[in-house]
N, C-alpha and C positions, 0 to 999 in steps of 0.2 A: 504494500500500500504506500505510494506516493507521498511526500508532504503537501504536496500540492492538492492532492484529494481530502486529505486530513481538513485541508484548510475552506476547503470548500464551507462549514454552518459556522468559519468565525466571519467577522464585521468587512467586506467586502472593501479591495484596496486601490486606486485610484489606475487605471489602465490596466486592471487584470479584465483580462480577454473573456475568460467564465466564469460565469456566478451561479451558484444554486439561487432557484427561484421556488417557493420562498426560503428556502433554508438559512442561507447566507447574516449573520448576525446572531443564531437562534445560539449557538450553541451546545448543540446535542452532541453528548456523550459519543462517542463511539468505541464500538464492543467489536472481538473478534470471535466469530462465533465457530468451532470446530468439533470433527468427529475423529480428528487425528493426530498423530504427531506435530503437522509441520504449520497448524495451528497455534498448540501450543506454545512453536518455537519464535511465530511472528510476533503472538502478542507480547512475548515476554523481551522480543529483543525493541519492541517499539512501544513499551510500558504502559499497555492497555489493558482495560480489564476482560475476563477470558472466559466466554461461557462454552461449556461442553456438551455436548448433545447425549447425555449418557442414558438418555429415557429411549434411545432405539439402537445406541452405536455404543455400548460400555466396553466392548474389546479392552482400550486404551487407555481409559477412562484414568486410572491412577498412575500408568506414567506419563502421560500427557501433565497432571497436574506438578509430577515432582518436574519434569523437564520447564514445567511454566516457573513457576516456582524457587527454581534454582536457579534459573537465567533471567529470571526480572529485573530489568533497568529502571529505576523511578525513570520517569516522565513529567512534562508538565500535569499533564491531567490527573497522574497516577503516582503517589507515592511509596506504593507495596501495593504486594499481589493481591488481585481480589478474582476471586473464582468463582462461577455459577454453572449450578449441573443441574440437569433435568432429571425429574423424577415421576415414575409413575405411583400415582394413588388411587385406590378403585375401594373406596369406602361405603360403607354400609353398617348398618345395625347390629349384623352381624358377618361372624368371620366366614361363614357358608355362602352369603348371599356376597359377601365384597368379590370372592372368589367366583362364583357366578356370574356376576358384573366384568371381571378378568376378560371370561371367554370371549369377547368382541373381540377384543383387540388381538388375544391370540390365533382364530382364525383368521385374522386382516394379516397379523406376522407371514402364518403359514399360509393363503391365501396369495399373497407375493411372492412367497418362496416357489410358488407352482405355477409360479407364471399367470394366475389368475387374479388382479387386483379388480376390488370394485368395493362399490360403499362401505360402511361399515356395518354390521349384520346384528342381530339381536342376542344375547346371551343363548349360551345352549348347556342345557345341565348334561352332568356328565361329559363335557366333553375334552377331556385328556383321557378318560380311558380308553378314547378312540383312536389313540393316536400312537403312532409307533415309537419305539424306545430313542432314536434318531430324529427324531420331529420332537418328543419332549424336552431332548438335550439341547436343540436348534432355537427354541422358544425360551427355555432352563436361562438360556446364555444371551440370547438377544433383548430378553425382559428381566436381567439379572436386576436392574437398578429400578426394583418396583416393592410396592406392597398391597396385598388386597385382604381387604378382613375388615372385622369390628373399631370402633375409636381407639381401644386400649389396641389392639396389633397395631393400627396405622401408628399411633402415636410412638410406639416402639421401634418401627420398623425405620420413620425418620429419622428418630434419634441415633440408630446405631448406625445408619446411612452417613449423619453427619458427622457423628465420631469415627468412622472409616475414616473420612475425606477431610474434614476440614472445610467444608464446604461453606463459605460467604454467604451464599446467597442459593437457595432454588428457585429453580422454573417446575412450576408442579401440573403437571397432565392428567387430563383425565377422560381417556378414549373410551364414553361409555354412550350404548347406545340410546336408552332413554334420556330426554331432556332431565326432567324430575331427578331422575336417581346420579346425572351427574352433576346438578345443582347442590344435593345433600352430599356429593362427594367431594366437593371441596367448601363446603361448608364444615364438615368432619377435620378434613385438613387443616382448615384456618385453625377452627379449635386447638388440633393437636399445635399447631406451630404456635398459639398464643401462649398452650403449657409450656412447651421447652425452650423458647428463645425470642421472648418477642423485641428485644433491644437489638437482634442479631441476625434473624431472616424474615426476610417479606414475603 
């Protein structure tokens, strides 16, 4: 990324040739958003803050953060490392039903994996007994940075997410097919993040 791009939302300079319309004055933060290494290597060598897509892409997910981490250059904008990971939440009343609420997004997973994308589908009970021990592993690993269940699992499941990682900041998802029940899913989440950290994540 350019300086000259960088500079594009500050105060517009007397014969510069291009200006964001309307950006130019505003200000806006900019973030390097990554599902891989050489993400984490930009924002840290250009002192930005660093969000990771770990809610579909966790492969990398922790050395991405030590390699941002360790090679962070303060910046203007940026005096230390600040980090945000995505996380999945699929909350409910209870831990049967959150894990029910799961299946959407799991067959959208597996669904791509088969070369067949398309909306997202309605929950389906029982559905990992249907599935072969290579399709559980393949889902196991690609929705490793998730939790589905009751308020006390969600609430647990962030907290140890966060003491993993160290994590700044989350981006919390929530691919569930009913409107209703994914309004009450992060309405569960808010709660659980007001218990554990409210001076600490948004």
């Amino acid at each position: 990324m350019s300086s000259s791009c960088r500079n594009y939302f500050r105060p517009a300079e007397p014969g510069q040739r291009v200006r964001a319309v309307p950006g130019a004055g505003l200000n806006v933060p900019i973030w390097i958003l990554g599902s891989s290494l050489f993400g984490a290597q930009l924002a840290a060598a250009l002192g930005l803050p660093y969000a990771f897509a770990s809610h579909f892409a966790p492969g990398h997910m922790m050395q991405a953060i030590d390699i941002y981490r360790s090679r962070f250059r303060p910046s203007e904008q940026l005096e230390r490392p600040h980090v945000m990971l995505g996380f999945n939440v699929f909350a409910a009343d209870t831990d049967e039903e959150g894990r029910r609420l799961m299946t959407s997004i799991q067959q959208a997973f597996l669904n791509l994996r088969r070369g067949q994308p398309g909306p997202l589908q309605p929950p389906v009970d029982g559905f990992e007994q249907r599935l072969s021990p290579v399709e559980q592993a393949g889902l196991e690993q690609a929705l490793s940075c998730s939790v589905a269940g009751s308020p006390e699992t969600v609430r647990r499941g962030l907290e140890a997410f966060i003491a993993r990682t160290g994590a700044d900041e989350l981006m919390v998802t929530s691919q569930i097919f009913d409107h209703a029940a994914r309004l009450r899913s992060y309405e569960i989440a808010a709660e659980a993040r007001d218990l554990l950290a409210p001076s600490r994540l948004r």
